[in-house]
N, C-alpha and C positions, 0 to 999 in steps of 0.2 A: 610678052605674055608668059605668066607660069605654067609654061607645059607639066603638066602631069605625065609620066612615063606610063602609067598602070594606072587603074583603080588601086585602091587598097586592098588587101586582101582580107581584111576585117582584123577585129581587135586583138593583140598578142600577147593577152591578159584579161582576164576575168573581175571589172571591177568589183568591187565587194565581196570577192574570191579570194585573190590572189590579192590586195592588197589590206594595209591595216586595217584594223576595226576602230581604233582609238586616233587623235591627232595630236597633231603638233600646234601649242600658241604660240603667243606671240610676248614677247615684253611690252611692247608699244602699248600694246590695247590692254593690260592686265598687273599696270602699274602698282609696285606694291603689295600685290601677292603672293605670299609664299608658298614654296613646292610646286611652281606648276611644271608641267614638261613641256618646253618650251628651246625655240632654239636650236630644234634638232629638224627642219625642213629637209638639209642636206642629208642628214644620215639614213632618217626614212625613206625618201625617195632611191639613195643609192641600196636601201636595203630590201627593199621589194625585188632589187632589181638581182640580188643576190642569193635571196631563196628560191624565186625564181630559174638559176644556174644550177645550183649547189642544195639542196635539201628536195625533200619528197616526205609528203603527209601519210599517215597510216593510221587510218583510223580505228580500224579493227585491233591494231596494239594496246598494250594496260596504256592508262596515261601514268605519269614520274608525278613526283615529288615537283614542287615549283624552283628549287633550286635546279634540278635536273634540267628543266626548258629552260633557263636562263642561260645555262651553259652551253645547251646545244645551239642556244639562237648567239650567242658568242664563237661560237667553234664555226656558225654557216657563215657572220658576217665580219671573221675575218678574211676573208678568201678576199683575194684581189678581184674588184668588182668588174674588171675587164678581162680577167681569167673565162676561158673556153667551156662551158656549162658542161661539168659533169656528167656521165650517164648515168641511168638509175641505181645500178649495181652498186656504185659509189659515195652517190647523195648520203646527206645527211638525214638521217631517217626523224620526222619528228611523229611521235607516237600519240594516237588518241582523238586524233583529231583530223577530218576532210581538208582545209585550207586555211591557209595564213589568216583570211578574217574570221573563221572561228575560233580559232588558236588565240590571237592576241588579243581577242573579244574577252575569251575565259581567262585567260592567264596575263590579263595587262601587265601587274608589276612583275612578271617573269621575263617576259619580252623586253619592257622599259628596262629591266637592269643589264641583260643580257646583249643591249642592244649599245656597246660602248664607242669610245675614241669619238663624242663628238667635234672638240677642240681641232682635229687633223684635218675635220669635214670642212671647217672654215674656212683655215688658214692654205690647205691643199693651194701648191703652188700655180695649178692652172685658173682657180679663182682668180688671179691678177690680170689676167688677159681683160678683164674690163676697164685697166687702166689705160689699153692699148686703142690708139684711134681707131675708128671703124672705118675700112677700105669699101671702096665700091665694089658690093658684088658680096659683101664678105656673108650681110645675115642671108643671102637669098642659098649661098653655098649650104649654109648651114639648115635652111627648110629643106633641098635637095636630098643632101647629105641623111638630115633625117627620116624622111620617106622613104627612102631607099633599104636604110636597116630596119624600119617597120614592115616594107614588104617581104624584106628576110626573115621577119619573125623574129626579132630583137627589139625589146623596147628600149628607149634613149633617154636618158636624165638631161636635161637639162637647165643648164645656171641662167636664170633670168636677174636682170638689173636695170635699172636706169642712173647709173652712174653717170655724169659726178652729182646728180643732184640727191642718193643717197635715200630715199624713201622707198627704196624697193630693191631687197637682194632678197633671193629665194631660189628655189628646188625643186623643179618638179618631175614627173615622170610623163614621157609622151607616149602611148600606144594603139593612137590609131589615129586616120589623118581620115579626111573630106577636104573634097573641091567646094571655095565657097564663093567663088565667081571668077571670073578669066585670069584676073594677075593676083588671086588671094589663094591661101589654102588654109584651113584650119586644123591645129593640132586638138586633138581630147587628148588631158592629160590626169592623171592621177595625182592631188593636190594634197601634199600631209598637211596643211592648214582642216580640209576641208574631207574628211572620209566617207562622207551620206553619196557624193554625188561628183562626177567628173568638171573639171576646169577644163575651158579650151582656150587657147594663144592663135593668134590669125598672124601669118606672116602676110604681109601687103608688099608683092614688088614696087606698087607704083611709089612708096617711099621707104622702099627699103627694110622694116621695122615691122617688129613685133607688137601686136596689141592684145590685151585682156579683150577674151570674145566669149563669155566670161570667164572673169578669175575672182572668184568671191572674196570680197575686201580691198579689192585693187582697185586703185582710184587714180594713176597714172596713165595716162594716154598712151604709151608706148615704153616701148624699152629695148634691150639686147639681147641674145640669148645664144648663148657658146654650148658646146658637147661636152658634160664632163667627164672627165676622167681620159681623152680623146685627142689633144692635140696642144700645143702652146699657142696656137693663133688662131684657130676655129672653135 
């Protein structure tokens, strides 16, 4: 049985607050168009999670120049995203605006430019751990593991895949978990595909694996899902 240690303590993030207003596509689905913003699953999901630490809205501030937000949201997300969240004194103050999805609602291409180093998101050496066989026990560690920093009030990125069959690598954010029957637990997670509405991933002990409960566009029965930024083998 997946014991649940606690309920949840509810969600540690405000959808449609605290995360984008805009998304991330896809190449697959949007063959041959140019300019889309695409390919950046990973950097959004870790970047919600870094305003979040590191910045603080003020709305009652003038708002800048749109070069000015680009740079600030440059200055929040280079901070290492496992770095120990700031206290207000500190934060990065972005001026003009209540929360991250007002902010990147009005100012898209200020964000989108400011929002860099996709390439590092990819390639990030812990991404390889999907090459690694999966141990018994390994993804239920990792549904534990992530409950545990949700009841602490830290949301959790994490690298979804169904490697080696390769139709599915992506990025999400988890911030708040449900019991969804004795040996299952469902994440809601924040989806940079998807910005209207939350995605949830069901971890099922009875086989081990992750499944789209839903994940809008996911057509995969199951898959992996590691911590990132968090370990070389979880």
């Amino acid at each position: 049985m997946l014991a649940l240690p606690r309920p949840s303590s509810g969600p540690v993030l405000g959808f449609g607050v605290d995360t984008f207003a805009f998304r991330n596509d896809s190449r697959i689905y949007h063959r041959g168009l140019p300019d889309i913003y695409c390919n950046r699953c990973f950097l959004m999901a870790r970047a919600v999670g870094q305003f979040g630490r590191f910045a603080r809205f003020a709305p009652e501030e003038p708002r800048l120049p749109s070069a000015g937000y680009a740079e600030l949201v440059h200055r929040v997300t280079r901070r290492a995203a496992w770095r120990s969240p700031l206290p207000d004194a500190e934060r990065i103050v972005i001026p003009g605006y209540a929360s991250l999805h007002a902010f990147s609602g009005a100012e898209v291409a200020a964000v989108k430019e400011g929002l860099r180093g996709r390439f590092w998101t990819l390639v990030h050496w812990t991404n390889w751990r999907m090459t690694f066989p999966s141990l018994p026990g390994q993804q239920e560690r990792v549904a534990r593991e992530t409950m545990a920093e949700l009841r602490a009030g830290r949301p959790v990125q994490l690298f979804v895949t169904d490697f080696p069959r390769i139709k599915f690598n992506h990025s999400v954010l988890a911030f708040d978990y449900r019991a969804s029957g004795p040996e299952s637990v469902d994440f809601v997670v924040y989806d940079p595909n998807h910005p209207d509405a939350p995605g949830v991933i069901r971890f099922d002990r009875r086989d081990d694996r992750f499944h789209p409960a839903p994940l809008r566009g996911v057509t995969v029965p199951y898959f992996r899902a590691f911590r990132q930024y968090y370990s070389p083998l979880f």
